[in-house]
C-alpha positions in Angstrom: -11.5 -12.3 -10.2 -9.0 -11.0 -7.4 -7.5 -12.7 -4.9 -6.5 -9.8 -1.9 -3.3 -10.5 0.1 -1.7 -8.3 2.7 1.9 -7.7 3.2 3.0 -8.3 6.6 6.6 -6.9 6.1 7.2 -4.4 3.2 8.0 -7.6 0.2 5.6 -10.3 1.7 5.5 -12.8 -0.4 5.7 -11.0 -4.0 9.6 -11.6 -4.0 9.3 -15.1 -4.0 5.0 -16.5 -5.1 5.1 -15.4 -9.2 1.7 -15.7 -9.4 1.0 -11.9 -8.4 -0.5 -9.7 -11.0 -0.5 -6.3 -9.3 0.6 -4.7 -6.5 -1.9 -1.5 -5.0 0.4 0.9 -3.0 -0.2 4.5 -1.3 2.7 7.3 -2.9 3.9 6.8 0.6 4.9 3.3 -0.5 5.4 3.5 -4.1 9.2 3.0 -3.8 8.9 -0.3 -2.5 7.1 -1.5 -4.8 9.4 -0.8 -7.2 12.3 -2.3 -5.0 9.8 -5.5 -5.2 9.9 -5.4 -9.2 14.0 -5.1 -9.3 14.1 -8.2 -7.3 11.5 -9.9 -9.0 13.3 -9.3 -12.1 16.7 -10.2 -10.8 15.1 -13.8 -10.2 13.7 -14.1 -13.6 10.1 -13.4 -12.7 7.9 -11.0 -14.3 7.4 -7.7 -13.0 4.0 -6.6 -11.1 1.5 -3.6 -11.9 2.3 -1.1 -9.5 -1.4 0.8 -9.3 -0.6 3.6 -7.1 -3.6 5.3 -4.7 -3.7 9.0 -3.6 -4.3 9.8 0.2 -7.2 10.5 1.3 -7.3 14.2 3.7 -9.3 14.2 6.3 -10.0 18.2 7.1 -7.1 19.2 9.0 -5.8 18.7 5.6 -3.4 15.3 6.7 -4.1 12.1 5.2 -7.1 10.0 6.7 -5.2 6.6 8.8 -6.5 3.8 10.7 -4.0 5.2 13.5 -5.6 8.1 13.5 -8.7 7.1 13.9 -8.0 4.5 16.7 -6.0 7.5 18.6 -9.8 9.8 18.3 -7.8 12.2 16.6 -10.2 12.5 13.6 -13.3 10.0 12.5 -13.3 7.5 9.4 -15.2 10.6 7.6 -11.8 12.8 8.2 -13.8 15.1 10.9 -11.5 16.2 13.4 -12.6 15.5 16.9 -10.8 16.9 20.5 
C-alpha cells in the first residue's frame, strides 16, 4: 500500500514528515531529490528512495508534458499537431 503526495514547492513536506518511504522524480529533477536526502539527514531522519523515471518523447523527439499538451503543441500520445 502507497500513499501518493504531490510536492507543491520542490521539498514539500519530505524535509520535515519522516514517514516518507520514496521519492519518484523525472532526471530533470533528480538533483533535488537528493538535496531533500542531505537535509533529511542533517535532521537525523532517514534518507528516501530516490526512484528516478525517464522522459517520455513525444515524436518531435522532446519529452511528452502536460504544458505541452494544454498549449496543442502535441497530444497525450506525443503526436505533433499545428
Amino acid at each position: 500500500n502507497f500513499i501518493i503526495v504531490p510536492l507543491d514547492d520542490p521539498y514539500g513536506t519530505t524535509i520535515y514528515d519522516g514517514s516518507f518511504d520514496a521519492i519518484v522524480v523525472s532526471e530533470e529533477t533528480e538533483p533535488t531529490a537528493v538535496e531533500i536526502n542531505e537535509i533529511r539527514i542533517s535532521k537525523g531522519m532517514k534518507p528516501i528512495d530516490i526512484v528516478v523515471v525517464s522522459f517520455v518523447l513525444a515524436y518531435d523527439g522532446i519529452p511528452i508534458s502536460s504544458t505541452r499538451i494544454r498549449r496543442g503543441e502535441i497530444t497525450k500520445n506525443g503526436d505533433i499537431l499545428g
